[in-house]
N, C-alpha and C positions, 0 to 999 in steps of 0.2 A: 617367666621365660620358658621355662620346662615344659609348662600347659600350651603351651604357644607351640612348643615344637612336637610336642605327643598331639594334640590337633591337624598340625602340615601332615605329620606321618598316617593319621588316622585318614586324612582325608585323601591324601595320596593312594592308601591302600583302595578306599572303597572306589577312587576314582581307577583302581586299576579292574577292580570287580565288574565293576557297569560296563567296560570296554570289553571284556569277554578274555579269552583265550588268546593267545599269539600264536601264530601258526605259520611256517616259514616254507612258501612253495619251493618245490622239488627238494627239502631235507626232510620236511615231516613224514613219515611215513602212516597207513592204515592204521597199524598195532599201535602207535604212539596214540593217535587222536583218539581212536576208543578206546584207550585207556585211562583218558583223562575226562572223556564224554561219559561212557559205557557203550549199549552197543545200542547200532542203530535201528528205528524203527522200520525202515525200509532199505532194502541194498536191489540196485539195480545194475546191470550190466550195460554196459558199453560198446560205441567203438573201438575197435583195437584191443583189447584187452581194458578198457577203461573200467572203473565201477564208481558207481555218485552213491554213496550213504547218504541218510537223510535222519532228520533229527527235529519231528514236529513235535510244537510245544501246546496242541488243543488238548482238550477242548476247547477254552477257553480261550486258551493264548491267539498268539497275533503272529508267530514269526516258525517258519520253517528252517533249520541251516540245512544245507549241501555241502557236503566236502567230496569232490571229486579226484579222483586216484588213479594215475598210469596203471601202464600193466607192471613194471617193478614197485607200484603200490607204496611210489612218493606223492606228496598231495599235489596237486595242479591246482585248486579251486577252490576257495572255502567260504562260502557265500550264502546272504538272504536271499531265498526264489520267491517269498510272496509278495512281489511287487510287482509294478505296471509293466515292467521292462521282459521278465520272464512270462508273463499273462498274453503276452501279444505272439510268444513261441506257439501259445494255443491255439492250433486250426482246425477246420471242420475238417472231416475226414482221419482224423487221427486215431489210435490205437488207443484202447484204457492204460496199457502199459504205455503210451509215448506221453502221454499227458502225466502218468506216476514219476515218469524218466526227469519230466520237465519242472515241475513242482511238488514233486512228493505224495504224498497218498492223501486222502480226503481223511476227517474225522469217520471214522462208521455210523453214525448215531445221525450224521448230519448227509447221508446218502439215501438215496429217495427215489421210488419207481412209482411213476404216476400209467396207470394199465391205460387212461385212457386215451392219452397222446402215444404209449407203446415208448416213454423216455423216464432213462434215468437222469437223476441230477446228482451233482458231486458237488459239495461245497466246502470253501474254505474261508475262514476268518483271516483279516488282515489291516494293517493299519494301511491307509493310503499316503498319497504324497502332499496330506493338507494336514497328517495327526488324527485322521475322525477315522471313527471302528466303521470296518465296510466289508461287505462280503465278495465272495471270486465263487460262480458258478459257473461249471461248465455242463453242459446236456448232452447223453448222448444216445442216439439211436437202440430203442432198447432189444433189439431184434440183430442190429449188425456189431452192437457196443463202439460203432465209432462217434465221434462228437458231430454234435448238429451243428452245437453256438454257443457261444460263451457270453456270460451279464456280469458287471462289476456295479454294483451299488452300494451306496454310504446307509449306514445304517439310519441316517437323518430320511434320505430317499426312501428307505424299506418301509418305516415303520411311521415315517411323517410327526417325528418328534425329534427333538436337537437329540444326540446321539454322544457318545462319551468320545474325550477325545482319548487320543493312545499315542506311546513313542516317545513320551517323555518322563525322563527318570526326577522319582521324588527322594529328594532327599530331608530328613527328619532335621528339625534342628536339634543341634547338641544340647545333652541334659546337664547340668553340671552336680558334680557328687555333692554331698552334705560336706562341710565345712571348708569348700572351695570357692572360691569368686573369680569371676572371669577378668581377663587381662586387657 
């Protein structure tokens, strides 16, 4: 019985892990969330006195957070941008900053000036809304730095091989210690 209930509790905790942080709009404050984050990779300003920290997990990873903040710097917002929903705020004609503003900053590594179109490309990793690893690029005029156009491809599309899926949490089976047996 005791294994049984140190098990609920174990599982309880990790399932509190996977769900992230809780974060209570208009009580959290800026100073609270990077304290518990650290600080963020990008701070952008706002309307109004707004500001959206941002909090990318590349190179590698898959998922940007935003926490966006009034000007008394209680949270309003605290949200994934790398998905289909924010990808469509991306228009032509936009600023390098309004695209930063909208989904956070690109990997460096993964930014790209091709001399002979005269375009940069910015890209970012993300899961899509099927679990398959897929990329978000947007182009922009490398002469005015506004965006031409934006491409979202599954990395199956890219590369024309099945492609890994992502988004979903593994969890390990339990090991049981030496001279225990399960219940």
């Amino acid at each position: 019985m005791m294994i049984r209930k140190s098990v609920s509790l174990l599982l309880l905790a990790l399932a509190g892990c996977a769900l992230g942080p809780v974060y209570e709009q208009g009580v959290t404050t800026q100073d609270e969330l990077v304290a518990r984050q650290g600080p963020p990779a990008y701070v952008a300003e706002g309307k109004k006195g707004e500001q959206r920290l941002f909090w990318p997990t590349g190179p590698m990873g898959t998922s940007t957070i935003m926490a966006r903040f009034d000007a008394q710097n209680r949270l309003l917002a605290y949200e994934e941008v790398l998905d289909t929903a924010h990808f469509s705020n991306i228009q032509a004609g936009m600023s390098m900053d309004d695209v930063q503003r909208e989904i956070g900053p690109p990997w460096a590594p993964w930014t790209v000036y091709f001399a002979a179109r005269d375009e940069i490309d910015w890209e970012w990793r993300y899961c899509d809304s099927w679990g398959e690893m897929a990329r978000f690029n947007v182009l922009f005029d490398g002469t005015t730095k506004k965006v031409r156009s934006t491409l979202a491809m599954t990395d199956t599309q890219r590369f024309g091989i099945p492609a890994a899926t992502c988004g979903h949490v593994y969890v390990a089976p339990l090991r049981m210690l030496p001279g225990t047996k399960s219940q």
